[in-house]
Every structure is written in C-alpha cells, then in structure tokens.
C-alpha positions in Angstrom: 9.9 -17.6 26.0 7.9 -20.8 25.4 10.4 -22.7 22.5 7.8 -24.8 20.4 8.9 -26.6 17.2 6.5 -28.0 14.8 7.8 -30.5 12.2 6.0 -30.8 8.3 6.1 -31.5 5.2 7.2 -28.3 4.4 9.5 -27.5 6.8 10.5 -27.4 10.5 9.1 -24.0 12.3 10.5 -23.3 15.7 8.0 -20.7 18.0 7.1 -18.7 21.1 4.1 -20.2 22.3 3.6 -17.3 24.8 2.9 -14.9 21.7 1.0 -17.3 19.6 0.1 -21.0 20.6 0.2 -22.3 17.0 2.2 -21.1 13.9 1.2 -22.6 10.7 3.4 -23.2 7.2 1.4 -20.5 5.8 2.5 -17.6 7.9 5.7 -17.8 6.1 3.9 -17.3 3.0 3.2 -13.4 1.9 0.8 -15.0 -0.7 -1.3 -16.6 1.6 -1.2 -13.5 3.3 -2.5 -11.9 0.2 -5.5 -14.4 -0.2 -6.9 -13.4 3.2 -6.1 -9.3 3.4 -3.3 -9.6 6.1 -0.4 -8.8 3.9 0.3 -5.0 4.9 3.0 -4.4 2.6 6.2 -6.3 0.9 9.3 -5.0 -0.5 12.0 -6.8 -2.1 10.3 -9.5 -3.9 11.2 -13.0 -3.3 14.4 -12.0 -0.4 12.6 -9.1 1.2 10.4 -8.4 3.8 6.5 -8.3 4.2 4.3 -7.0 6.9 1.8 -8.9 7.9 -1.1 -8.7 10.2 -1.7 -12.1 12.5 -3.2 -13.0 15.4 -0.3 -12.1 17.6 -0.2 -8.2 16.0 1.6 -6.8 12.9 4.5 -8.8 12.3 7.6 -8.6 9.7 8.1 -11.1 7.9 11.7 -11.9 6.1 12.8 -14.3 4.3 17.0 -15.3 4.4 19.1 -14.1 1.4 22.4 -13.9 0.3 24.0 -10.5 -0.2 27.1 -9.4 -2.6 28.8 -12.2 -5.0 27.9 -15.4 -3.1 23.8 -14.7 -3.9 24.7 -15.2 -7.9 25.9 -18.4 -6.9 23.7 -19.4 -3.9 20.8 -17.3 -3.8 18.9 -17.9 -0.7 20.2 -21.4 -0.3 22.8 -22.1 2.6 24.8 -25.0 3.0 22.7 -27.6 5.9 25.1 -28.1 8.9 21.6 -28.8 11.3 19.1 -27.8 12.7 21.2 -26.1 15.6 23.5 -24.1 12.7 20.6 -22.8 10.6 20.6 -19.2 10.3 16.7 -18.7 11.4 17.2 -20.9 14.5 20.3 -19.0 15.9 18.9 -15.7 15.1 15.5 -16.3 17.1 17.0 -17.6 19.9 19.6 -14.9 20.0 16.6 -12.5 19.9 15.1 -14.7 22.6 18.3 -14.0 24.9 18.0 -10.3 24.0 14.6 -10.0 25.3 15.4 -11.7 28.4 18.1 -8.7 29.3 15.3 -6.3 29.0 16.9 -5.2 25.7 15.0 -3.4 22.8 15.0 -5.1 19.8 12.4 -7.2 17.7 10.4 -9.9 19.5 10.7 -13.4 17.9 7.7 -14.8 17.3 8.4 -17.6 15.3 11.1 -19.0 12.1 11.2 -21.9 9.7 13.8 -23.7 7.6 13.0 -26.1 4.6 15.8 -28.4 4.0 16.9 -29.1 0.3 19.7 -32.0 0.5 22.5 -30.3 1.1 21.4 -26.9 1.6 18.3 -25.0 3.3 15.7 -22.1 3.2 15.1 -19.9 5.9 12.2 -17.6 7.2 11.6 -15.5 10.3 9.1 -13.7 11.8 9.0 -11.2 14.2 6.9 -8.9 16.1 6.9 -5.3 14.1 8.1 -2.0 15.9 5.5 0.4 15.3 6.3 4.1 14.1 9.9 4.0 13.5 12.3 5.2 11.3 15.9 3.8 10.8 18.2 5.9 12.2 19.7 6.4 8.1 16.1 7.7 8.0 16.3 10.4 10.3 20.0 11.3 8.7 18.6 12.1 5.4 15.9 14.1 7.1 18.4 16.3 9.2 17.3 15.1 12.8 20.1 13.5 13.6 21.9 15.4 16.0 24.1 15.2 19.2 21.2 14.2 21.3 20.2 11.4 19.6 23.8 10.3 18.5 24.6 10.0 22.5 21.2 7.6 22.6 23.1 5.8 20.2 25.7 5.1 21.6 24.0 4.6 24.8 21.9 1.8 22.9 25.0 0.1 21.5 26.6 0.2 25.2 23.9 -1.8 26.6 23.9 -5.1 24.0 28.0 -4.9 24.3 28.0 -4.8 28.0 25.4 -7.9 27.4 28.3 -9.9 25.1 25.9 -9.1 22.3 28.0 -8.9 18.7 26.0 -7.6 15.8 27.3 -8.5 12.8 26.1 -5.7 10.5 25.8 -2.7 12.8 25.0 0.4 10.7 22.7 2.7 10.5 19.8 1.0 8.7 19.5 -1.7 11.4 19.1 1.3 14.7 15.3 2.0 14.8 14.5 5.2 16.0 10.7 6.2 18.2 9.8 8.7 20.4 10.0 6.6 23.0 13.3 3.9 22.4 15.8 3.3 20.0 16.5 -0.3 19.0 18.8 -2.6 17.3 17.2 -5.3 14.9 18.2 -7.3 12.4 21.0 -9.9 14.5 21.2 -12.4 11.7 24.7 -14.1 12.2 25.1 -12.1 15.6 26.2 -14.0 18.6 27.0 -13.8 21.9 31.0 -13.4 22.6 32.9 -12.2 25.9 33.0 -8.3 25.9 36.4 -7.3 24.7 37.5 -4.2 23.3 38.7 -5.1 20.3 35.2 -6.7 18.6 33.5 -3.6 20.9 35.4 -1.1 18.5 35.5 -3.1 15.3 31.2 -2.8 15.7 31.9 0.9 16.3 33.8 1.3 13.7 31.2 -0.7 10.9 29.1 2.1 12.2 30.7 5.1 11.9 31.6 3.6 8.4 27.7 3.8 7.7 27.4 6.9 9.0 30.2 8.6 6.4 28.6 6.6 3.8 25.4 8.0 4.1 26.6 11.1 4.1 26.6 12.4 8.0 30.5 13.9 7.1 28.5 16.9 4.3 30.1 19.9 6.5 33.4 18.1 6.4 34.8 14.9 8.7 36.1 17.1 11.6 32.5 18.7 12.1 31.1 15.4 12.1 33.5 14.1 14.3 32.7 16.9 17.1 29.0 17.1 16.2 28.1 13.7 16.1 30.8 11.0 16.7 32.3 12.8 19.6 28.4 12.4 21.5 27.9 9.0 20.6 31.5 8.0 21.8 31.4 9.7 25.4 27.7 8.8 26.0 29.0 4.7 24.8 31.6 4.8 27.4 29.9 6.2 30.1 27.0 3.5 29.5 29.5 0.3 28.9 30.9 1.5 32.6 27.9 2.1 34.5 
C-alpha cells in the first residue's frame, strides 16, 4: 500500500496511491456521483452505502453512522480524539494490514474525515466484491449447509490466527462467491494477541447471528450437529495448522 493523505477545505482524505494516484472530495459524495452516471446504486440514505463506478473499478462507498441509542443523540458525529483515533483512518489501515497477510476482505482504496470542533464525519471507500451474497443471504435461501459452514469457520480461523478482532462478526458481514468467502466491514476491529477468550467471544457474536436469523428452524440441537458442529471442527483444525 502506497499511504497518501491529501489535506482540504473539506476534509482530510487518506489513500492508496497504488489503486488510484488521486482521490478527490467528491468521490465521497454519492451526488456528485449522480451528476456524472457513476452512482450504481445507494441504500440507506444519508448513513448507508452507495456503489459507485471510478476509475480504480466499482467501489462501495459508506459513510460512518451511529447505531442503537447513541445515533438519536450523535448521529454520524463522533467525538475528535485525532487524526490517528478517527474511525475511517483505523479502519483503512487495518484493511491495509489484512491485505498484506493475503487475507480476503475489501481493498481500501481511500477514506476521509471532516472535522467539526469537537466532533468529526467519516467516509470510506473501498474496492467492491463482485457477485456475492452475505452469508445471511444464502441462509434465507437454504444453501447454507455443512460445507460452507466448515469454510466458515475456516475463514474466521485465518484473521484470528492473524490477531485480527472483528468487532461485529455475524453473518451479514461474511461474503460468500464461488470462489472465496470474506470478512468485511472491520470498523472498530483491531489487531490484539490471539487468545482464546476474545477468539470464542467472536464465535459466539456469531452463532448469536446465526439463531437470530433463524438457522435453529429444525430445532437448536439439529443446528448444532448440522451447522455449528462443521464450522467449529473445520475453525480448530485451521487456527492449528
């Protein structure tokens, strides 16, 4: 990776200039996007995500929001600490670390905070994964199965043994193509020493998902053998290997 930053008006943008040599204010705008065709598609209004097609290829585009109570109080404004501490800049260079391990996940192509007195925006952008679906995807659809649970949990192996926490693993955030499964979406992830007991915790967030989204129809114990079981062994035997 090729760390650029690029100081403005409007903001401070930190890039890769191996995927694109210049990032401008406007990429972080889905309106300006509009105005010249390359908006794909955005969801979520103001604190959702837009696809967008630039010169470094389809891209996603998302802008940093609150979730639960805090966003009626904060919205998408988080309290400035620095540069160093903003959430955009720790979660591109985390997804810069990832890619360096050979690691699937979403390339980091460039983010931006505006600074607001004592608080900040955030934006990032990153490469897009073409022709996936999120692994809650494939639930609802009835394809997930002991095969691709043990992929699973072979994926999650891999960024553990790496020291890679994710702080919101479920099953919205594993990407699933023929060819790869990946983990996105590392906003306040980090890298910590592998131990067991944030290992599991993540596990657990998962398998919490999982129930939620209904992978437990035919009863707990059949998802346990059917599913859970799979992903466990095949997680083990990767975290050792």
């Amino acid at each position: 990776m090729q760390e650029r930053i690029r100081e403005s008006a409007a903001g401070v943008i930190l890039f890769d200039a191996a995927v694109s040599p210049q990032v401008e204010d406007d990429w972080f705008e889905p309106a300006a996007w509009r105005e010249r065709g390359g908006l794909r598609q955005q969801s979520g209004g103001r604190g959702g995500v837009a696809i967008i097609d630039t010169s470094a290829g389809e891209c996603v585009l998302r802008h940093y929001r609150r979730g639960g109570m805090v966003a009626k109080l904060m919205g998408d404004r988080y309290l400035w600490r620095g540069a160093q501490h903003t959430r955009c800049f720790a979660e591109f260079r985390l997804l810069g670390f990832i890619a360096s391990r050979g690691l699937p996940s979403a390339q980091p192509v460039a983010c931006r905070y505006r600074r607001h007195g004592w608080f900040y925006t955030a934006d990032l952008i990153t490469r897009r994964i073409a022709h996936a679906q999120t692994l809650a995807e494939c639930l609802a659809a009835g394809q997930l199965d002991g095969e691709m649970a043990e992929l699973v949990g072979a994926l999650v192996a891999r960024f553990h043994r790496a020291g890679i926490w994710h702080a919101d693993l479920n099953a919205h955030n594993v990407l699933v193509t023929s060819d790869e499964l990946y983990l996105i979406d590392f906003d306040r992830g980090c890298l910590r020493e592998p131990a067991q007991s944030w290992q599991q915790a993540n596990l657990q967030r998962l398998r919490r998902s999982l129930l939620k989204l209904g992978a437990a129809a035919q009863g707990e114990a059949a998802f346990d053998e059917q599913l859970w079981k799979p992903l466990i062994y095949r997680y083990e035997r990767t975290l050792r290997a």
